[in-house]
PyMOL Python script that loads the backbone (N, CA, C, O; Angstrom):
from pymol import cmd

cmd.read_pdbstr("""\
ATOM      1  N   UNK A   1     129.461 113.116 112.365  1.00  0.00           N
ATOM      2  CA  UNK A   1     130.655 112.552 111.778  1.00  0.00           C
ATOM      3  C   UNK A   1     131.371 113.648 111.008  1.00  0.00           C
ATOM      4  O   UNK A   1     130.777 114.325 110.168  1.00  0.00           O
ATOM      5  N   UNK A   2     132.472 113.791 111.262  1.00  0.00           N
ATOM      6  CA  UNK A   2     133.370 115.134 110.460  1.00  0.00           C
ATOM      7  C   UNK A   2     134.219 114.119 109.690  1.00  0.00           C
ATOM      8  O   UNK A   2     134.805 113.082 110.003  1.00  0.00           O
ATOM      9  N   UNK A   3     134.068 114.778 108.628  1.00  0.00           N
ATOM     10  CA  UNK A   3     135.309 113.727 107.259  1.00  0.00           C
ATOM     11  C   UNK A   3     136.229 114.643 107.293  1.00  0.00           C
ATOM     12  O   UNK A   3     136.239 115.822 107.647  1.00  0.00           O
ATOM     13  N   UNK A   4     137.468 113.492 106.615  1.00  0.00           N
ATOM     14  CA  UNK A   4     138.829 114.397 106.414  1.00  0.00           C
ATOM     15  C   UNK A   4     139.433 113.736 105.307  1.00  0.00           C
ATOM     16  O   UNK A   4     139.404 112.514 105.157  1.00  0.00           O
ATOM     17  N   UNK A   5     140.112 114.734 104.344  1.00  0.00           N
ATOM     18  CA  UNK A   5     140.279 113.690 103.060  1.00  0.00           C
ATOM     19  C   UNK A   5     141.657 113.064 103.796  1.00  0.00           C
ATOM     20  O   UNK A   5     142.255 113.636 104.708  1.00  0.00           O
ATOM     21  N   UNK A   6     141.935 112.113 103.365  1.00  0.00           N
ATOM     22  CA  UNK A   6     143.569 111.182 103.422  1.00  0.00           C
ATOM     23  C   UNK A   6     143.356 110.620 102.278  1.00  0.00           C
ATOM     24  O   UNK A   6     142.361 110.626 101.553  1.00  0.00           O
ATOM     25  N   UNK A   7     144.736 109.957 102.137  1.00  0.00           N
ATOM     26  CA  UNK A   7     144.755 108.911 100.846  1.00  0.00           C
ATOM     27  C   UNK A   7     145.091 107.714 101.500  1.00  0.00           C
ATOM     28  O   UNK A   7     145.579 107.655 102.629  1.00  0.00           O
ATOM     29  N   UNK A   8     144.739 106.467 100.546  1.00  0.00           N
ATOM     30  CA  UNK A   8     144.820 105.471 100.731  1.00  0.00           C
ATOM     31  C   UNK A   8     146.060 105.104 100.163  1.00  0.00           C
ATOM     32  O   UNK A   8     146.315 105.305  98.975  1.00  0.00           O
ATOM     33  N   UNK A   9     147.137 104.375 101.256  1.00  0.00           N
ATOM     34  CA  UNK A   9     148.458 103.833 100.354  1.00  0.00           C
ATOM     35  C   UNK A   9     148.455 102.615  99.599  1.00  0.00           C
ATOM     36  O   UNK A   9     147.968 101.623 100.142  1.00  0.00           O
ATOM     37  N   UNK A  10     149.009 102.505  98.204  1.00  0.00           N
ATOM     38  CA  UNK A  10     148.786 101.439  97.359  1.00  0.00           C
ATOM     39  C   UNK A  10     149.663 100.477  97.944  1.00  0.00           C
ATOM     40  O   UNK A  10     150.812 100.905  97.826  1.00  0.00           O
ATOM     41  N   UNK A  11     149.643  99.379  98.516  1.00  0.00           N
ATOM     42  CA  UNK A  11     150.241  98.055  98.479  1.00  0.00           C
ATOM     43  C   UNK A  11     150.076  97.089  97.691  1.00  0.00           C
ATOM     44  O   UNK A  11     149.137  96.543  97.112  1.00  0.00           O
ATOM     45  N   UNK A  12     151.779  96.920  97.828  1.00  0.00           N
ATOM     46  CA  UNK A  12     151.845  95.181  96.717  1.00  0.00           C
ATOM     47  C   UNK A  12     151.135  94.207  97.042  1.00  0.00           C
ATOM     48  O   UNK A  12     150.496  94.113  98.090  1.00  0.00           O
ATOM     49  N   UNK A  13     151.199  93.352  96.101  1.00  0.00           N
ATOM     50  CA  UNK A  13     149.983  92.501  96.160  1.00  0.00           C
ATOM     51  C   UNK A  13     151.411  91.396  96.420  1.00  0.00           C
ATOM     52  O   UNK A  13     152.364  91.617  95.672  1.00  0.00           O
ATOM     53  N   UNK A  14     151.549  90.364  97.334  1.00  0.00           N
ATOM     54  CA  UNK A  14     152.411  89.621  97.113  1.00  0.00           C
ATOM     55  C   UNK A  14     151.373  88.090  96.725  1.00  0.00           C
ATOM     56  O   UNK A  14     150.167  87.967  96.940  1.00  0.00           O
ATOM     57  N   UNK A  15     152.135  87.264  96.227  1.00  0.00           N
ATOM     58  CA  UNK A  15     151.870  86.277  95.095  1.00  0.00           C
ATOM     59  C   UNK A  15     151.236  85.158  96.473  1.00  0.00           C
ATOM     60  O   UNK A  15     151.769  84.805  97.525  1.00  0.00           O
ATOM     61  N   UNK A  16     149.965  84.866  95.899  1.00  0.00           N
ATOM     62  CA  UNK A  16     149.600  83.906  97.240  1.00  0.00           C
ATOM     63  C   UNK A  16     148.447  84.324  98.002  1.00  0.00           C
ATOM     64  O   UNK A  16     147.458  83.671  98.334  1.00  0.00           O
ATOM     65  N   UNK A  17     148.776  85.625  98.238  1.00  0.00           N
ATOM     66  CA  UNK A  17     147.377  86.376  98.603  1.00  0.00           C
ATOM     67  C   UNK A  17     146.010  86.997  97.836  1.00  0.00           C
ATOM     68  O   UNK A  17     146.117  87.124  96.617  1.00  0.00           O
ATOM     69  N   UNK A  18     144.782  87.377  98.434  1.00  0.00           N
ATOM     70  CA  UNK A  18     144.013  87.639  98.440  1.00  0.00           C
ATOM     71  C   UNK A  18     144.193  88.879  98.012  1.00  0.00           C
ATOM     72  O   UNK A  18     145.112  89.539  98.497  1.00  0.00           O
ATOM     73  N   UNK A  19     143.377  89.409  97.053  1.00  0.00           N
ATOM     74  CA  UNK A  19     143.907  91.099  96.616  1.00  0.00           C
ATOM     75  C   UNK A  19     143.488  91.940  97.501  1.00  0.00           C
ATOM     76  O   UNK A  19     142.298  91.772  97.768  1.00  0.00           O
ATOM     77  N   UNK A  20     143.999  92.788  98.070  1.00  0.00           N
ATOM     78  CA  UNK A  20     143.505  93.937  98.470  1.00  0.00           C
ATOM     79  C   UNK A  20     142.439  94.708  98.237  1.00  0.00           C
ATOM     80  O   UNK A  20     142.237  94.957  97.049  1.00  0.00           O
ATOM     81  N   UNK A  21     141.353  95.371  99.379  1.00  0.00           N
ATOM     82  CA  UNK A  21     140.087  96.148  98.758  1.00  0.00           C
ATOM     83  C   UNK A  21     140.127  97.447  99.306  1.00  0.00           C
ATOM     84  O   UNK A  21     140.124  97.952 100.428  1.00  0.00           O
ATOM     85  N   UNK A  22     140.189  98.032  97.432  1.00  0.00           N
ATOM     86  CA  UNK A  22     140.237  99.242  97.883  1.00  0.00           C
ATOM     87  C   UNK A  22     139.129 100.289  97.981  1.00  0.00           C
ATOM     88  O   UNK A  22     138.008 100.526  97.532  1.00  0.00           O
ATOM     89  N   UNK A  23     140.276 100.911  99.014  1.00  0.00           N
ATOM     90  CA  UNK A  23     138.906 102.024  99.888  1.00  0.00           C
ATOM     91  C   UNK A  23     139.468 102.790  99.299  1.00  0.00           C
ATOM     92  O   UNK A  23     140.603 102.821  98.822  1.00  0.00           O
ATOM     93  N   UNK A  24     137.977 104.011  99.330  1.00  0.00           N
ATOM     94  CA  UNK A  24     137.789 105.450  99.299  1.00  0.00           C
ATOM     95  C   UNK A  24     137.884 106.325 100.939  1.00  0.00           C
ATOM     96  O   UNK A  24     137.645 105.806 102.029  1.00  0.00           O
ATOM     97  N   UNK A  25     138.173 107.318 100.762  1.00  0.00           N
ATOM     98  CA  UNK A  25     137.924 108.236 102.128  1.00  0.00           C
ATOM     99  C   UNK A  25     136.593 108.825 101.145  1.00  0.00           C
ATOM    100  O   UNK A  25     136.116 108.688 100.018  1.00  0.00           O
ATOM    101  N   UNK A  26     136.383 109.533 102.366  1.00  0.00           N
ATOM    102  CA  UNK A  26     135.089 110.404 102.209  1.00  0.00           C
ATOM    103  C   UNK A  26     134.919 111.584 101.408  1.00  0.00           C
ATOM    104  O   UNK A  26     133.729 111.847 101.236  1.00  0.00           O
ATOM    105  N   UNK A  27     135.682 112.341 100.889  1.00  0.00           N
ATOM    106  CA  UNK A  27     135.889 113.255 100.005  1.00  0.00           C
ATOM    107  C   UNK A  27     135.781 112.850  98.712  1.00  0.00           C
ATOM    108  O   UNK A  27     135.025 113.409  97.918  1.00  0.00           O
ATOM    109  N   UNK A  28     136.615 111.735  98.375  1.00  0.00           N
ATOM    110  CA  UNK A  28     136.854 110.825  97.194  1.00  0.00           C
ATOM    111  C   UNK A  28     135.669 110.055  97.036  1.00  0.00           C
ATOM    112  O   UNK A  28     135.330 109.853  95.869  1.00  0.00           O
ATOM    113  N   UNK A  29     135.016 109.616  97.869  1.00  0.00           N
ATOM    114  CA  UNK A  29     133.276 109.019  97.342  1.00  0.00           C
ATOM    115  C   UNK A  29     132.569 110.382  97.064  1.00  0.00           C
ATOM    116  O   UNK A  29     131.935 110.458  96.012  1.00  0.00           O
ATOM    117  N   UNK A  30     132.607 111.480  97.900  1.00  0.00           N
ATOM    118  CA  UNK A  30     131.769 112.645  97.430  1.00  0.00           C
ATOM    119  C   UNK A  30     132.181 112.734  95.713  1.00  0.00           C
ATOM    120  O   UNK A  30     131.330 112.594  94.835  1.00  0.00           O
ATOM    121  N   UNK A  31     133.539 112.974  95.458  1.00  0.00           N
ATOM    122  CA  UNK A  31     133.733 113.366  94.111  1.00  0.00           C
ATOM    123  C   UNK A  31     132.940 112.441  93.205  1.00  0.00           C
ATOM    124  O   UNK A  31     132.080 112.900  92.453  1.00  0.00           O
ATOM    125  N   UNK A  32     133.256 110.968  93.274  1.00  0.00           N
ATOM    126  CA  UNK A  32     132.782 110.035  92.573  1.00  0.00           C
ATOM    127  C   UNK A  32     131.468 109.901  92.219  1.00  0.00           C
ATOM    128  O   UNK A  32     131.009 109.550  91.132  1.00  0.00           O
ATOM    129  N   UNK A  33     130.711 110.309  93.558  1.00  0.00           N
ATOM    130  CA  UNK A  33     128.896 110.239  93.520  1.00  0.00           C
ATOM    131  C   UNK A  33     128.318 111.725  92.823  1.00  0.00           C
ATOM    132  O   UNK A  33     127.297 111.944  92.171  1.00  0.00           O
ATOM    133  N   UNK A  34     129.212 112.454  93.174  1.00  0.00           N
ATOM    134  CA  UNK A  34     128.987 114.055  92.905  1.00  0.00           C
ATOM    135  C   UNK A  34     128.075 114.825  93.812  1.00  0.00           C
ATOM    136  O   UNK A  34     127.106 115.504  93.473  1.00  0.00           O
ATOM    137  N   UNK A  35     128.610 114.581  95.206  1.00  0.00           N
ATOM    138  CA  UNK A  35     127.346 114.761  96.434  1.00  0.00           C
ATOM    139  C   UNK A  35     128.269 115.484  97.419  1.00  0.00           C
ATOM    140  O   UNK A  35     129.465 115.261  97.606  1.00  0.00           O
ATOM    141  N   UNK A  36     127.600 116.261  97.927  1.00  0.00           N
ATOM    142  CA  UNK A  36     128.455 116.859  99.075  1.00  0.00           C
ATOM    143  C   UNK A  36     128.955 115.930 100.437  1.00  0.00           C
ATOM    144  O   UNK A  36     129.078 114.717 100.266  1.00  0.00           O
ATOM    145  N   UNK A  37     129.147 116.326 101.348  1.00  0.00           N
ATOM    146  CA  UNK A  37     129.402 115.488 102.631  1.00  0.00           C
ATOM    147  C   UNK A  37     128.043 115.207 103.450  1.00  0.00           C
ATOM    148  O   UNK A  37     127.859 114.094 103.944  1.00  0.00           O
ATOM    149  N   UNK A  38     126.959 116.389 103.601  1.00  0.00           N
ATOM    150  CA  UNK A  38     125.502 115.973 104.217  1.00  0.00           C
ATOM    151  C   UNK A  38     124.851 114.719 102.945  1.00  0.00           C
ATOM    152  O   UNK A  38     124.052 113.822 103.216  1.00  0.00           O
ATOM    153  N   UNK A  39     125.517 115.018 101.433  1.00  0.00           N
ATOM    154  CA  UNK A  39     124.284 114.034 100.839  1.00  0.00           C
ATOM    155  C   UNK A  39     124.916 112.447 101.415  1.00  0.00           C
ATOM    156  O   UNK A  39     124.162 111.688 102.024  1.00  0.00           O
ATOM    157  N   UNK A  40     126.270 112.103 101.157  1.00  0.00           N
ATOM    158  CA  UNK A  40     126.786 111.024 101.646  1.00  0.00           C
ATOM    159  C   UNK A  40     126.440 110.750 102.842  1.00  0.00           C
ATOM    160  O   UNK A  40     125.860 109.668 102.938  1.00  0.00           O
ATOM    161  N   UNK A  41     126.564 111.271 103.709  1.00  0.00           N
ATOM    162  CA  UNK A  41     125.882 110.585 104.975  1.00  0.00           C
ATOM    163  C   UNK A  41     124.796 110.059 105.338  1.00  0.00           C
ATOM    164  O   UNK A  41     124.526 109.215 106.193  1.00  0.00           O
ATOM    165  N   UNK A  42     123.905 110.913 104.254  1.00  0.00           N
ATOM    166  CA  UNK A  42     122.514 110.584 104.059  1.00  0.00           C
ATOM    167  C   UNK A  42     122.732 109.471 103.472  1.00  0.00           C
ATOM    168  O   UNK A  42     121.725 108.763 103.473  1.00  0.00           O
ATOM    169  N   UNK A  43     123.683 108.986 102.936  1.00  0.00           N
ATOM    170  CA  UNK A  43     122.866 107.991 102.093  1.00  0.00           C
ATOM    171  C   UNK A  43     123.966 106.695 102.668  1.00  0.00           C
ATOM    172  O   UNK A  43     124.089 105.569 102.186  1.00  0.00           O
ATOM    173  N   UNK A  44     124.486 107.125 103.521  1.00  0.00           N
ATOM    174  CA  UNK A  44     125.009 106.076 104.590  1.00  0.00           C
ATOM    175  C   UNK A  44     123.599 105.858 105.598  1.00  0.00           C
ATOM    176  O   UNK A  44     122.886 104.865 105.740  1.00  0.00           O
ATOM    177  N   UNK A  45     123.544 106.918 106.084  1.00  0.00           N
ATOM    178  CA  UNK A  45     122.035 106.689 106.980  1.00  0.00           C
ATOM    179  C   UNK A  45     121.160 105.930 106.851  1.00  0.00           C
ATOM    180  O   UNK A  45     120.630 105.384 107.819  1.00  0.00           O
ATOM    181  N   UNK A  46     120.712 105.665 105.279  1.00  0.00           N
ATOM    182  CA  UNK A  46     119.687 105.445 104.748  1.00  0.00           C
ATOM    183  C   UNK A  46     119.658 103.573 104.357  1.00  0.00           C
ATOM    184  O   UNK A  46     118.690 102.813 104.305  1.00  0.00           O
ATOM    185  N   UNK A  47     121.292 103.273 104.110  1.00  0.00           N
ATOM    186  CA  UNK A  47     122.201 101.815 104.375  1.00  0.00           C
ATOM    187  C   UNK A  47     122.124 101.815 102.711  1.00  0.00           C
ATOM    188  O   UNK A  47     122.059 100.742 102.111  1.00  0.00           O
ATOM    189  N   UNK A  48     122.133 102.835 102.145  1.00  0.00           N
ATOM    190  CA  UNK A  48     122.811 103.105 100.628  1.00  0.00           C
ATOM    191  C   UNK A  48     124.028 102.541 100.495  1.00  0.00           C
ATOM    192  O   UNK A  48     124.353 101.811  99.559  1.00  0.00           O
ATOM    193  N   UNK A  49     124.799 102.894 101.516  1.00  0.00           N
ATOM    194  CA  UNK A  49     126.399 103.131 100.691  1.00  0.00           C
ATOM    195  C   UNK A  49     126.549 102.585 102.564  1.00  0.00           C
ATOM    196  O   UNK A  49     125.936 102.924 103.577  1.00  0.00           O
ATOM    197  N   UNK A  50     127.757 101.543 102.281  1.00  0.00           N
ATOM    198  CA  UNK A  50     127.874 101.082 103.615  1.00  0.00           C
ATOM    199  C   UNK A  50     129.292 101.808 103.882  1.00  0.00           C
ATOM    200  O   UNK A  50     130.023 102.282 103.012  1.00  0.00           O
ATOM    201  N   UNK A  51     129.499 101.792 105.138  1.00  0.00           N
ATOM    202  CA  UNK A  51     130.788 102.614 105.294  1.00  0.00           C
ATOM    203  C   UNK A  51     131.623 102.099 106.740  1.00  0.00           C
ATOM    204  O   UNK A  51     130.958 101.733 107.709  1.00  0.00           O
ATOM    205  N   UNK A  52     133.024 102.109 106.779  1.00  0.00           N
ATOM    206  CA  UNK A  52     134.058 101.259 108.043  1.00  0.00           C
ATOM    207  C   UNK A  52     134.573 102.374 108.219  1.00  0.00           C
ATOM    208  O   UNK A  52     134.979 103.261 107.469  1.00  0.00           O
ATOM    209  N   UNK A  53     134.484 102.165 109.780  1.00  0.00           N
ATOM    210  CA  UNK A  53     135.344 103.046 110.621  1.00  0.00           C
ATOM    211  C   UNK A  53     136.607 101.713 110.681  1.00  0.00           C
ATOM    212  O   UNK A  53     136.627 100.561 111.114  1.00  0.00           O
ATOM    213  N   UNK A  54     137.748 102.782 109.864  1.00  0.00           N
ATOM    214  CA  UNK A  54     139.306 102.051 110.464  1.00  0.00           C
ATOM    215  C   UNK A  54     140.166 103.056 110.998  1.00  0.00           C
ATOM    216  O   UNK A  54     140.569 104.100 110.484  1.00  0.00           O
ATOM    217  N   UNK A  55     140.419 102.452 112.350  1.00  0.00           N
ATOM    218  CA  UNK A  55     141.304 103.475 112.997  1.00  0.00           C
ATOM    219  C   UNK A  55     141.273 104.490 113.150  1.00  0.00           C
ATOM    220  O   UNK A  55     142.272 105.201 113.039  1.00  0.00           O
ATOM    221  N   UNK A  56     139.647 105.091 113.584  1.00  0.00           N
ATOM    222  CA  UNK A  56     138.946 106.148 113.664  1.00  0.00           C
ATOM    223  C   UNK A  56     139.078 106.978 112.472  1.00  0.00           C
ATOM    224  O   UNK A  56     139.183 108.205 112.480  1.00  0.00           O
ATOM    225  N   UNK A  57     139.065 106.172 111.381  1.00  0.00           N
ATOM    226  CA  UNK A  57     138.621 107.268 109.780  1.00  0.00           C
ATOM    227  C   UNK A  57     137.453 105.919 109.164  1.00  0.00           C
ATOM    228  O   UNK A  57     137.557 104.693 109.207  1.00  0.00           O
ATOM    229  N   UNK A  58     136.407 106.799 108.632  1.00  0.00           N
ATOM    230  CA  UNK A  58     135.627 106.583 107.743  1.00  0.00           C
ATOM    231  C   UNK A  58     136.457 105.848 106.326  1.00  0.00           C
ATOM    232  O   UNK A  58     137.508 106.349 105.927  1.00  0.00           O
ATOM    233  N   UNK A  59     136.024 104.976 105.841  1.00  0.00           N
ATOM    234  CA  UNK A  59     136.175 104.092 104.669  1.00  0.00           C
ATOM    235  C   UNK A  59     135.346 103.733 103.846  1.00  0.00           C
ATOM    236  O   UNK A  59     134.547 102.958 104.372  1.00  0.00           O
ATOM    237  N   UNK A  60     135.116 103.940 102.678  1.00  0.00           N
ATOM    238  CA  UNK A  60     134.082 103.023 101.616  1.00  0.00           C
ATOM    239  C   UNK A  60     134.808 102.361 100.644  1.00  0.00           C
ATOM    240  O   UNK A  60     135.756 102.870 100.047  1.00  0.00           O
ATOM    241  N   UNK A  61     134.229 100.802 100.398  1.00  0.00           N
ATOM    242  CA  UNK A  61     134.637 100.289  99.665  1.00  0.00           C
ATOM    243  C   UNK A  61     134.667 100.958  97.885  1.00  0.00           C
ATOM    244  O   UNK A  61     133.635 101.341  97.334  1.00  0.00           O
ATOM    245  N   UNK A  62     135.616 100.976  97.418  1.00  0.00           N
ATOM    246  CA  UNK A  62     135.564 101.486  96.131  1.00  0.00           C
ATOM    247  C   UNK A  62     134.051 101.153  95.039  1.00  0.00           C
ATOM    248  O   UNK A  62     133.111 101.872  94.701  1.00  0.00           O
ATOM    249  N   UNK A  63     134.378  99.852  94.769  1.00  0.00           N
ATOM    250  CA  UNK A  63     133.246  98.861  94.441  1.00  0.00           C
ATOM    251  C   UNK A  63     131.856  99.642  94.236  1.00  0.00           C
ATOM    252  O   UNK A  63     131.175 100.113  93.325  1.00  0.00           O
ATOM    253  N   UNK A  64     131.844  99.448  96.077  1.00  0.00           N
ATOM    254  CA  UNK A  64     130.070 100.060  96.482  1.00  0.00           C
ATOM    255  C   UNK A  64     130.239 101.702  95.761  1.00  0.00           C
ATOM    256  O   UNK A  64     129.394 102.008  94.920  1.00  0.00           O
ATOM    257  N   UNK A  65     131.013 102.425  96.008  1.00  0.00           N
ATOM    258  CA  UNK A  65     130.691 103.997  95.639  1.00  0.00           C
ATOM    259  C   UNK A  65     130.338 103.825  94.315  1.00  0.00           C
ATOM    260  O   UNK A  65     129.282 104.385  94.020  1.00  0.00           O
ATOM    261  N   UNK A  66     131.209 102.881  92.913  1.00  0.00           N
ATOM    262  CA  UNK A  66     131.011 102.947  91.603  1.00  0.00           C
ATOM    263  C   UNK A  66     129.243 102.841  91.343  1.00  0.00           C
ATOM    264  O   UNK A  66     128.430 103.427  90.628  1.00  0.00           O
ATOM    265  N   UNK A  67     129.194 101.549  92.546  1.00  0.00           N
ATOM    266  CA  UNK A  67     127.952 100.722  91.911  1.00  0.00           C
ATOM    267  C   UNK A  67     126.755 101.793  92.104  1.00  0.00           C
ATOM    268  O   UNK A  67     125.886 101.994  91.256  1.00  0.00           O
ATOM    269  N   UNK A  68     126.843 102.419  93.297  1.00  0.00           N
ATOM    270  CA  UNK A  68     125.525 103.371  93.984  1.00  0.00           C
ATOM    271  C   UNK A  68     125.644 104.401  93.002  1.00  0.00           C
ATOM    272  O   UNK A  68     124.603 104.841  92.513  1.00  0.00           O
ATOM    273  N   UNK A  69     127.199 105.041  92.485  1.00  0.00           N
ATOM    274  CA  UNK A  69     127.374 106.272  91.354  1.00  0.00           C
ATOM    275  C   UNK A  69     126.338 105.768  90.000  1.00  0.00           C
ATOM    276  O   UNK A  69     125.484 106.382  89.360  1.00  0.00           O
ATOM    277  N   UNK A  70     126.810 104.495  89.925  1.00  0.00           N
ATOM    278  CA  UNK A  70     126.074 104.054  88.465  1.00  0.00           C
ATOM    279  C   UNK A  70     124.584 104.057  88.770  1.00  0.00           C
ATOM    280  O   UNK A  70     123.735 104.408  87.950  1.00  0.00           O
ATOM    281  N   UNK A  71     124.469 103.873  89.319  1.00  0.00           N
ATOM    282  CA  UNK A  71     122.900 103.311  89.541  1.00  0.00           C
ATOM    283  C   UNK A  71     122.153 104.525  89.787  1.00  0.00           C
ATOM    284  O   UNK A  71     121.094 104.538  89.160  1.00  0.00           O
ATOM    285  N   UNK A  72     122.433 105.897  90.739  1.00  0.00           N
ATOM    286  CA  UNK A  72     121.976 107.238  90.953  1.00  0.00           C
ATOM    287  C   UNK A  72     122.089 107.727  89.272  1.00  0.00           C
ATOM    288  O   UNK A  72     121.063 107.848  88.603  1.00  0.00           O
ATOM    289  N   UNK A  73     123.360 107.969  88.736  1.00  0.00           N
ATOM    290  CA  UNK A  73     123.355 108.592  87.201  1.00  0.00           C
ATOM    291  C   UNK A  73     122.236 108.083  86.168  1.00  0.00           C
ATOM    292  O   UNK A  73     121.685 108.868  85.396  1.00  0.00           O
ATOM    293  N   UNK A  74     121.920 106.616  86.213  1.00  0.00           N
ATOM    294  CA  UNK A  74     120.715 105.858  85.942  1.00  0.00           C
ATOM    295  C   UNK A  74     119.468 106.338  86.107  1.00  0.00           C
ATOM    296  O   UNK A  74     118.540 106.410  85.302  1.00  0.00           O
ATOM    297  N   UNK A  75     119.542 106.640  87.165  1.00  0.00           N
ATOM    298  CA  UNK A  75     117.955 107.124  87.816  1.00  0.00           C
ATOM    299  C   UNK A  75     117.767 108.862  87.030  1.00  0.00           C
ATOM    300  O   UNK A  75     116.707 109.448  86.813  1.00  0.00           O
ATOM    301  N   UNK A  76     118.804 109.216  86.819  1.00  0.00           N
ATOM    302  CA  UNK A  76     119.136 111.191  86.394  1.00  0.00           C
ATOM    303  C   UNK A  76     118.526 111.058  84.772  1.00  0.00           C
ATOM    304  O   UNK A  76     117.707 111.772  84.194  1.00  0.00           O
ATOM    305  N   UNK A  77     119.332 109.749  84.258  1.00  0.00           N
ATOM    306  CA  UNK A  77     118.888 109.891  82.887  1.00  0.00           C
ATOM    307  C   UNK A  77     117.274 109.394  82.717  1.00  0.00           C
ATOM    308  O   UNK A  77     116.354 110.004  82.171  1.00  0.00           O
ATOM    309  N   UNK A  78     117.265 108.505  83.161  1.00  0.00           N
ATOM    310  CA  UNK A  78     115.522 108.087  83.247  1.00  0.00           C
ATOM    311  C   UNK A  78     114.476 109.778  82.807  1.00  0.00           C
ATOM    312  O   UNK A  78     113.245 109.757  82.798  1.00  0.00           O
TER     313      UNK A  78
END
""", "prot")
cmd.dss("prot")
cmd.show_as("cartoon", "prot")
cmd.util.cbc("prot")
cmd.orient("prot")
């Protein structure tokens, strides 16, 4: 799998709907976790950190990267 950073475009939320979930690209979870591109994959591999192919790019839910970030920094301070 080769990553490529992009950004994600912010859309309005119109009144009625369901909020939007936002994704990370793959660069932007590396920053967040503080892991290179082999550790992320690994830990996609591993069904750590789940990840969507949209429109042939890699996606992670924002959410999941915080929660797996919090929880690894957890394990550092231990």
């Amino acid at each position: 799998m080769t990553m490529t950073q992009t950004t994600v475009e912010e859309r309005p939320q119109t009144r009625g709907t369901s909020p939007d979930i936002d994704l990370v690209g793959p660069l932007e979870a590396c920053e967040m976790l503080v892991v290179d591109e082999s550790e992320l994959l690994e830990m996609v591999n591993e069904d750590r950190l789940s990840a969507y192919r949209l429109g042939g790019h890699i996606r992670f839910r924002a959410v999941d990267v915080v929660r797996l970030a919090r929880t690894c920094h957890q394990h550092e301070a231990d």
